[in-house]
C-alpha positions as CSV (number, residue, x, y, z in Angstrom):
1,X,14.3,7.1,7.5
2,X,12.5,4.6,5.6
3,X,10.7,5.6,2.5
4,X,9.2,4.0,-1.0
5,X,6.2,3.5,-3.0
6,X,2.8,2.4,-1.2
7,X,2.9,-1.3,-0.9
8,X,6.9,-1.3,-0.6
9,X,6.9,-2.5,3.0
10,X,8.2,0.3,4.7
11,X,6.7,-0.1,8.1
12,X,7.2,-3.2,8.1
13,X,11.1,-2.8,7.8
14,X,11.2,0.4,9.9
15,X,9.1,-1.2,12.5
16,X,12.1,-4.3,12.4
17,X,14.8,-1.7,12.5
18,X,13.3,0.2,15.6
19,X,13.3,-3.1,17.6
20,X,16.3,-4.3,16.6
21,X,17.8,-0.7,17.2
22,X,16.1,0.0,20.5
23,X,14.6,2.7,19.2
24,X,10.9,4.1,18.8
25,X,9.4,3.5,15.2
26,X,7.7,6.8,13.9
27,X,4.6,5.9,11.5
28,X,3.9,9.1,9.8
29,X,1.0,7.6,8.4
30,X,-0.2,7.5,12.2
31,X,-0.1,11.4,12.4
32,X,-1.2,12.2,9.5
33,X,-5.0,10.0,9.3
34,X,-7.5,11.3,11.9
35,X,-10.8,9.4,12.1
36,X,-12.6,8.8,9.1
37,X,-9.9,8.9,7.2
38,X,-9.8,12.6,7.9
39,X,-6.0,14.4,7.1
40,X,-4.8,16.3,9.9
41,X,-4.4,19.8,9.2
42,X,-0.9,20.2,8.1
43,X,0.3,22.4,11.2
44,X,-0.6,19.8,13.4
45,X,1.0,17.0,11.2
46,X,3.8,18.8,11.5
47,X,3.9,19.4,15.4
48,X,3.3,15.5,15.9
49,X,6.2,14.6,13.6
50,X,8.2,17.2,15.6
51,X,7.3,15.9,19.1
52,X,7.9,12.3,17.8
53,X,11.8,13.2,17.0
54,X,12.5,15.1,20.2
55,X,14.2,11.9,21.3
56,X,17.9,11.1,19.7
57,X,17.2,8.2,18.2
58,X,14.2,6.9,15.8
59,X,13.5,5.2,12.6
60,X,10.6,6.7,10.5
61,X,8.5,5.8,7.9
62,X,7.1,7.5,5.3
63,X,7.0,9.8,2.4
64,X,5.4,12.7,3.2
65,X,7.5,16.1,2.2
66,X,5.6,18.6,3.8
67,X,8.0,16.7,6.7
68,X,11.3,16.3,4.9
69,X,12.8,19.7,5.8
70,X,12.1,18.1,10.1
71,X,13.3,14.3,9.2
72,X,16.0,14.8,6.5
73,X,18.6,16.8,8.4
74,X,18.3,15.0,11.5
75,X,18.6,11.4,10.0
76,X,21.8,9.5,9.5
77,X,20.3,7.3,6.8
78,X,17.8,6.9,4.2
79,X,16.7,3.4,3.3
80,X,15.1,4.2,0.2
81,X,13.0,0.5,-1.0
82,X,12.7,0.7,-4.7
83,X,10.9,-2.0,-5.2
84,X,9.1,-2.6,-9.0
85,X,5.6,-1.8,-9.3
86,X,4.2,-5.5,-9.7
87,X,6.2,-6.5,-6.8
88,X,4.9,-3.8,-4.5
89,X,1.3,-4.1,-5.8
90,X,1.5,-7.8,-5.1
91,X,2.6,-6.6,-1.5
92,X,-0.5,-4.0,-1.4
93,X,-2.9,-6.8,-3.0
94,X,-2.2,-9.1,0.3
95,X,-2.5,-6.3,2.4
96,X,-5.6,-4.5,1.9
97,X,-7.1,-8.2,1.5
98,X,-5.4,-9.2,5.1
99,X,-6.4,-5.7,6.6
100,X,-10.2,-5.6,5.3
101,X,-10.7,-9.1,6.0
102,X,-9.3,-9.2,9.2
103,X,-11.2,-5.9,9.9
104,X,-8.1,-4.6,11.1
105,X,-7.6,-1.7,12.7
106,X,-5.5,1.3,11.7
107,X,-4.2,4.7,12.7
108,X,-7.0,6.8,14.6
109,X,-9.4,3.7,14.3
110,X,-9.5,3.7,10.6
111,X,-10.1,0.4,8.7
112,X,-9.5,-0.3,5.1
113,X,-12.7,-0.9,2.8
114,X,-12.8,-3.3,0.0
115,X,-15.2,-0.9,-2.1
116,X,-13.0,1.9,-0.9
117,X,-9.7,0.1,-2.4
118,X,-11.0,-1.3,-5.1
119,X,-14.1,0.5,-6.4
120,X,-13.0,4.0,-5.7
121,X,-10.7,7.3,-6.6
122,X,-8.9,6.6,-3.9
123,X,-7.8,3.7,-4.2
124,X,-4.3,2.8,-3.1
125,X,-4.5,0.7,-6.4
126,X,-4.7,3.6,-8.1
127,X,-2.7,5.6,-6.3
128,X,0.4,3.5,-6.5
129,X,1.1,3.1,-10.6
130,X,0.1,7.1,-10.8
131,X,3.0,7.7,-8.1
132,X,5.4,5.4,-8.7
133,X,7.9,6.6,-11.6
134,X,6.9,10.4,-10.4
135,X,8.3,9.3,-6.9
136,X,11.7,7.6,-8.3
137,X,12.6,11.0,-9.8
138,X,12.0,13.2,-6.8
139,X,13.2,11.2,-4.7
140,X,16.6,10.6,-6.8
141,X,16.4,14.6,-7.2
142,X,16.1,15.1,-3.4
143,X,18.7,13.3,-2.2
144,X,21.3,14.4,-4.6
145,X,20.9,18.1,-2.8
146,X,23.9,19.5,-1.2
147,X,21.5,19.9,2.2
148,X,21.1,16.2,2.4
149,X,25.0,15.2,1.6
150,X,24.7,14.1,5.0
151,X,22.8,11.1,4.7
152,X,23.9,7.4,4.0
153,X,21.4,6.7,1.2
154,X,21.0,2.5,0.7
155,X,18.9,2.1,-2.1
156,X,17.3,-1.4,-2.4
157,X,15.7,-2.3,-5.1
158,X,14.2,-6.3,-4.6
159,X,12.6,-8.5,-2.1
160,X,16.2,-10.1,-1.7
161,X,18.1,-6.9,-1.5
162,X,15.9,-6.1,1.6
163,X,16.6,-9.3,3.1
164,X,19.8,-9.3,2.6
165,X,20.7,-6.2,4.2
166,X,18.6,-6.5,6.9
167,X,20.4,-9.8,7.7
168,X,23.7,-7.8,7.3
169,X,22.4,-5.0,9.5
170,X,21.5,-7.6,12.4
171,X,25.1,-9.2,12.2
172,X,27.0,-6.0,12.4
173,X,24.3,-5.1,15.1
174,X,25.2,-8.3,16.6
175,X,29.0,-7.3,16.8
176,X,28.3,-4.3,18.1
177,X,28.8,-1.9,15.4
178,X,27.2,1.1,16.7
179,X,26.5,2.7,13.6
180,X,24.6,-0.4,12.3
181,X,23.0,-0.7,10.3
């Protein structure tokens, strides 16, 4: 399980993961957007996420908690990317500029809109520096609970932390460590 502020690069490291791992990559973000940037109702976000972990092995990414209670106890290991805020709005700068630009395409069709990310409520550039400090103390909260005592928590908290333990991961991959990473 791969989880951090908007911007943090979460898919992008779960996405790594899953093909170094084998394994399918779970984009929550993918269940939960519906055209038009439309949520899904939350029974039905719930049955995807569900059908998505039948299998025995996954990485996900996300932060969604009306899902927790169906990832958490199932996961080994929680890669938690606490990254500063300037770092990961940098990050989410390049890629709404990349995404809008390139007019690329998202979950359910759905592209990101310049006046949508920059000139609205709901901007992601908004959203981020409202979020961030609220998520680094639930997120600390959560995984201190006896329930998730279970997981392997690896907290990263720069650009070269990341990259660093992802080159670790590969090597022990690499040498056939099965509980890599």
């Amino acid at each position: 399980m791969v989880i951090g502020s908007t911007g943090s690069g979460k898919s992008t490291l779960a996405a790594a993961l899953a093909k170094d791992l084998g394994c399918p990559h779970v984009e929550l973000d993918a269940f939960h957007w519906e055209p038009d940037w439309v949520m899904a109702p939350t029974d039905l976000f719930r049955a995807r996420v569900a059908a998505a972990l039948a299998g025995e092995r996954w990485v996900v990414d996300g932060n969604y908690s009306k899902a927790r209670d169906l990832i958490w106890p199932r996961a080994e290991m929680v890669i938690w990317l606490d990254l500063p805020l300037p770092v990961t709005l940098a990050r989410l700068w390049r890629r709404t500029w990349r995404r809008t630009l390139g007019h690329e395409a998202l979950w359910n069709g759905n592209r990101e809109r310049l006046a949508t990310q920059f000139l609205s409520r709901d901007s992601l550039f908004v959203w981020a520096p409202q979020t961030h400090r609220r998520h680094r103390r639930e997120w600390a909260a959560a995984l201190g609970r006896p329930e998730h005592a279970h997981l392997r928590v690896v907290r990263l908290t720069s650009p070269r932390e990341v990259a660093a333990w992802q080159s670790a991961s590969r090597a022990d991959e690499a040498k056939g460590n099965t509980h890599a990473p």
